[in-house]
N, C-alpha and C positions, 0 to 999 in steps of 0.2 A: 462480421463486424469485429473489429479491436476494439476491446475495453482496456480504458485508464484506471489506475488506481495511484493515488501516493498515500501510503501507506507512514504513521506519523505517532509516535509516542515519545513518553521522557526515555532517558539512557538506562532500562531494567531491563531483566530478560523478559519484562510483556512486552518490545519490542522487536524481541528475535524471535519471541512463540508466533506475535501476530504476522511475522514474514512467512516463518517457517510453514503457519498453517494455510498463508494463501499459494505458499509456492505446491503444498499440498492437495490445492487444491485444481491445478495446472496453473496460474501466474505463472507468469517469466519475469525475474529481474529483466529493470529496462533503468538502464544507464548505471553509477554510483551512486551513492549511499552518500548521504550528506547530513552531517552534526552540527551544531549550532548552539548557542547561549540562549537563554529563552530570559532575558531580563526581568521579567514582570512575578515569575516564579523563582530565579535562583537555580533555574537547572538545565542539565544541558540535555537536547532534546535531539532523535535521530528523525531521519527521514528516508523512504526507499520505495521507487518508482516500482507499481509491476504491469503489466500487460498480461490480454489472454483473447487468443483469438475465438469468438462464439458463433458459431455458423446456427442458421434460421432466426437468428434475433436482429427487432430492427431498436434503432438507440430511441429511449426513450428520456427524454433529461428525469423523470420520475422513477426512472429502475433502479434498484437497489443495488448496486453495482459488486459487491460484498458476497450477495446472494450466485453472481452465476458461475 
């Protein structure tokens, strides 16, 4: 199975820890990184896709996806 993740914080380094610690954890960036205005807050917020292939798991829409 491919697991999806987008991974999504404001513009601080707890958004390069939380990449950092899933690429740590085998994720693969999947595509570019996308920045944005986040109006309702006043800040600007990143985003960054990752994938990770899981062999003997089937999807379950309730899996914790963080977790594998």
């Amino acid at each position: 199975m491919k697991a999806y993740r987008l991974l999504t914080e404001e513009d601080t380094s707890a958004f390069c820890h939380k990449v950092t610690l899933a690429l740590s954890k085998g994720w693969e960036l999947h595509g570019s990184p996308a920045y944005a205005f986040d109006a309702e807050t006043g800040k600007m917020r990143c985003a960054q896709a990752v994938t990770k292939d899981v062999d003997g798991v089937v999807y379950d829409p309730d899996m914790k996806l963080g977790q594998l």
